[in-house]
N, C-alpha and C positions, 0 to 999 in steps of 0.2 A: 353604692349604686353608680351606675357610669352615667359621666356627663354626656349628651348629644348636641349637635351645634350643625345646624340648618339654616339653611338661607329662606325666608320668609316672602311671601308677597303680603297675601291676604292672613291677617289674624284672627282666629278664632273668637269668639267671645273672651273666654278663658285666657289665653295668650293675651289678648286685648288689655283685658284688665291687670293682670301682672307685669307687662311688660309698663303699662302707666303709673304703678305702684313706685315699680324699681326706678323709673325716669322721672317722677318727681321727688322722691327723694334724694336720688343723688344729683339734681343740680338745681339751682338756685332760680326761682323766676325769671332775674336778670339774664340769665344765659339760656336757656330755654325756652322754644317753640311753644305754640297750644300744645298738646298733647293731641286731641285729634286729629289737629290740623295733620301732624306729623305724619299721625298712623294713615290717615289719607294719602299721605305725599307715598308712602309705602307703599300703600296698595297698589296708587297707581305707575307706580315703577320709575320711579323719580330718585327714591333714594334705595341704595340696598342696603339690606337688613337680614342679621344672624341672630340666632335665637339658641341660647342655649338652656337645655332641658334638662334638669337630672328627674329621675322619673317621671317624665314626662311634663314635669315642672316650672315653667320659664323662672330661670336665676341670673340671666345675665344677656346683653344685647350688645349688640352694634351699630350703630349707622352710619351709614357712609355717603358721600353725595358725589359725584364723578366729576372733574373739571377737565372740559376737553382742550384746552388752548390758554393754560398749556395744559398736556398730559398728565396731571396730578390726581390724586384721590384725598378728598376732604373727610377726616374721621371726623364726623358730628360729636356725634356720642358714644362713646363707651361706659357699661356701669354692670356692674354685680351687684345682685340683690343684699343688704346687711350681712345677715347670717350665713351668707355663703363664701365671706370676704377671705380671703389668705388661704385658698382653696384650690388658687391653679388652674380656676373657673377664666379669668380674665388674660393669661397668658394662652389659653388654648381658644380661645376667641381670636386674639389679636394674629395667632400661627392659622388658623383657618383662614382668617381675612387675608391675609396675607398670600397664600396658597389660591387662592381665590383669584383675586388681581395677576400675579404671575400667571395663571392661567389663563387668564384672558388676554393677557401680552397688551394694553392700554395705559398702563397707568406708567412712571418711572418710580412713584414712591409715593407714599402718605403724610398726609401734614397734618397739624394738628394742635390744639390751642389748650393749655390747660393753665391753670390759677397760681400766678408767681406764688411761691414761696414766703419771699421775703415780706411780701404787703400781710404777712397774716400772723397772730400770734397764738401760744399754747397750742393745744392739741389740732385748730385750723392751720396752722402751721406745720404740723407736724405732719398731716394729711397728706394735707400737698405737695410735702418732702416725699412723702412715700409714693405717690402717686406717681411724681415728675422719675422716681428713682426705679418703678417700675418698668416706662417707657427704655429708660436708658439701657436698665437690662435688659428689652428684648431689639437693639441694635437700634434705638431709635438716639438723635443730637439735638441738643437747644441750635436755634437758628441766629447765630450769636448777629447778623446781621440785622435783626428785625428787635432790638433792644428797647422800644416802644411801640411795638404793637399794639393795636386797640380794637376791639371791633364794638357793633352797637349793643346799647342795655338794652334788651327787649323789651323792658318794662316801661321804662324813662325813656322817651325818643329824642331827648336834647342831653342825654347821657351817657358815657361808653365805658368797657371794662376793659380791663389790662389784662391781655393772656402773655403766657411764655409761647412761641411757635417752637413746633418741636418737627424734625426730619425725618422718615426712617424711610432710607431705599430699597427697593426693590432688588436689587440686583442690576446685573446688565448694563445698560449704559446711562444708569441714573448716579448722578455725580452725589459724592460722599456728603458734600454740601449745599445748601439751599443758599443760590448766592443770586448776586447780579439781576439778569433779565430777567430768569426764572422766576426766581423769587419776586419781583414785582410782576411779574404776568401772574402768580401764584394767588396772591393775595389781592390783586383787582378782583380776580374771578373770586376768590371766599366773597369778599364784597357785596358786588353785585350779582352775583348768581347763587349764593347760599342766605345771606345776608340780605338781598334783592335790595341791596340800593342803585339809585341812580349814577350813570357814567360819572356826570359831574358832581356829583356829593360832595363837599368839602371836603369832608375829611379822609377819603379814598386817598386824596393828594396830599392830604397832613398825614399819613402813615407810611405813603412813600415816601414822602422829604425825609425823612425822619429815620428810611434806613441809612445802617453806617458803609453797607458798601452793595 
């Protein structure tokens, strides 16, 4: 049966509840929104959002959150449902989204946060080898400047988690690397406009010290 993969406002009930399924089980309270809150932020066109269906089925999502200044595109979340994994479900998400963005000439590239590696062991480990080694096959880089990144625990509000930032450009005049000004313009905005912290937060300013160039 053929996958389909649409960009979503409003969800259905149906869609509703699957696509909540798949998004709390692939990520961890810590990194994760309410779930409603989310699907609200959707509806109301805050964030965009891809759906993909095999028979009609939600197995796999996207979201995405636009940063105007600078010109970047925040992947929230990406996730296939369990049973649908190693499927080419999540590579034809990422090529839609992708096609997507260039179409609208806005964005230079996508950025995007996912669970080092190294911090985990056995098969969480392993996971997140394959996850991180997914992005790379589809043209995406670790942002080797941002080597302590952190953003907040959703859970714990005096606690934050360690992602990898990872790059992948769009084409055109989006640089191979996520460096310098960009990349701190990049990540005040995740911050404060994904993350909704305040300008002065501490730790906004502990993640830029903190890059290596």
């Amino acid at each position: 049966m053929t996958v389909t993969i649409e960009r979503q406002t409003r969800l259905d009930p149906e869609a509703e509840t699957r696509f909540a399924e798949i998004y709390e089980v692939s990520f961890p309270p810590s990194e994760r929104d309410e779930t409603a809150d989310l699907i609200a932020s959707i509806a109301a066109g805050e964030r965009l959002c891809l759906l993909a269906r095999r028979d009609g089925v939600v197995v796999g999502f996207a979201v995405l959150f636009s940063l105007y200044e600078p010109a970047l595109a925040f992947l929230e979340y990406m996730a296939v449902a369990p049973r649908e994994r190693n499927a080419g479900i999540g590579g034809s998400i990422l090529k839609d989204l992708q096609t997507h963005l260039r179409a609208d000439g806005d964005s230079l590239g996508i950025v995007l946060e996912v669970d080092p590696p190294e911090e985990a062991e056995g098969e969480e480990r392993t996971l997140r080898e394959r996850r991180v080694g997914f992005y790379l096959r589809h043209g995406a880089a670790v942002v080797e400047c941002a080597p302590r990144y952190r953003a907040p625990n959703l859970v714990h509000e005096d606690e934050t988690v360690n992602f990898t930032l990872l790059w992948l450009p769009l084409g055109g005049e989006a640089p191979a690397e996520l460096t310098g000004r960009l990349l701190r313009g990049c990540i005040e905005a995740i911050l404060t406009l994904s993350y909704e912290l305040s300008r002065d937060d501490p730790l906004i300013e502990e993640v830029l010290d903190d890059l290596a160039c």
